[in-house]
C-alpha positions as CSV (number, residue, x, y, z in Angstrom):
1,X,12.0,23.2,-8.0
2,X,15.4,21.4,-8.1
3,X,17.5,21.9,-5.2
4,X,21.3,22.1,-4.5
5,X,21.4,17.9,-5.1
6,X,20.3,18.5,-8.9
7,X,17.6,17.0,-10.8
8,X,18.8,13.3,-10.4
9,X,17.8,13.5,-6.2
10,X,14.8,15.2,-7.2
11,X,13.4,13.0,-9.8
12,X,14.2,9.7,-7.3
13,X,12.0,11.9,-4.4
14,X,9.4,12.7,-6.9
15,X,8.6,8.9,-7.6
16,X,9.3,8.2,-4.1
17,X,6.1,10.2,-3.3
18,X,4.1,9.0,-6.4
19,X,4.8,5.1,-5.7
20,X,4.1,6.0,-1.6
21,X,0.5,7.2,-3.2
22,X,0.1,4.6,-5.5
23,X,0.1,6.7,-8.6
24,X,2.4,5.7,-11.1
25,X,0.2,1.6,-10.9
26,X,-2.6,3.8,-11.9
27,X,-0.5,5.4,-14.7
28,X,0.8,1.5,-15.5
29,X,-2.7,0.5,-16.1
30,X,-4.2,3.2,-17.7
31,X,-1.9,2.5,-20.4
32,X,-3.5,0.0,-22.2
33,X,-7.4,-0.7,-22.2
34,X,-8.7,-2.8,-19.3
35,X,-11.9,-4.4,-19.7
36,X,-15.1,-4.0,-17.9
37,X,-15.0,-7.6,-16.5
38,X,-11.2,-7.8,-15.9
39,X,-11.2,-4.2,-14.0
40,X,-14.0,-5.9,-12.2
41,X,-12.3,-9.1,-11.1
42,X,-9.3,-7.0,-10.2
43,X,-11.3,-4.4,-7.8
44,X,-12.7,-7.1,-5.9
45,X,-9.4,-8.9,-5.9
46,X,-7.6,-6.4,-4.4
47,X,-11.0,-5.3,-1.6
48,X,-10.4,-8.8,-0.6
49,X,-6.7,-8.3,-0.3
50,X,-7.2,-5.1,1.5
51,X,-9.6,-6.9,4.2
52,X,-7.3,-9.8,4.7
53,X,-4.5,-7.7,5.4
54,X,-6.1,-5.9,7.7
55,X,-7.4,-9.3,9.8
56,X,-4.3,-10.3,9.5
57,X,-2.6,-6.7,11.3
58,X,-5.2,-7.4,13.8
59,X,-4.1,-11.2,14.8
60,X,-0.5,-9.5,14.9
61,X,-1.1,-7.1,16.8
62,X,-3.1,-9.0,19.5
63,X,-0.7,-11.4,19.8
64,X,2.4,-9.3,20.4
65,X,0.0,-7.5,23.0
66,X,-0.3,-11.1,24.6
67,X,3.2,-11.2,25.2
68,X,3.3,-8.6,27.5
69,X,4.8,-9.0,31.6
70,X,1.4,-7.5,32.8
71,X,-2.0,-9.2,32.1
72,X,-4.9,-7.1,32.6
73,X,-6.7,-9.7,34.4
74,X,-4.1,-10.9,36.8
């Protein structure tokens, strides 16, 4: 349903949500044939992106919690 903004606002919020779920990159490469090896090397490409990140968040977030006024041992 298109609301009182039109169908401009809608369409932006539509992809808004797509992109936030990742939906329109599966669209992009479903477009063209990917093969076997290739969607391979990508999957474990982007596993190994996926952990990294996540260290990474980690090491961020422990440090910020270093900074703190209050140590938990003194």
């Amino acid at each position: 349903m298109v609301g009182e903004k039109g169908p401009l606002a809608a369409y932006q919020t539509l992809m808004k949500i797509m992109n936030n779920e990742g939906q329109t990159r599966e669209i992009r490469l479903k477009r063209r044939h990917e093969k076997p090896t290739v969607k391979k090397h990508r999957l474990a490409y982007e596993r190994a992106q996926r952990i990294y990140n996540n260290s990474m968040k980690d090491k961020v977030t422990l440090l910020m919690r270093g900074s703190r006024e209050e140590y938990p041992w003194s």
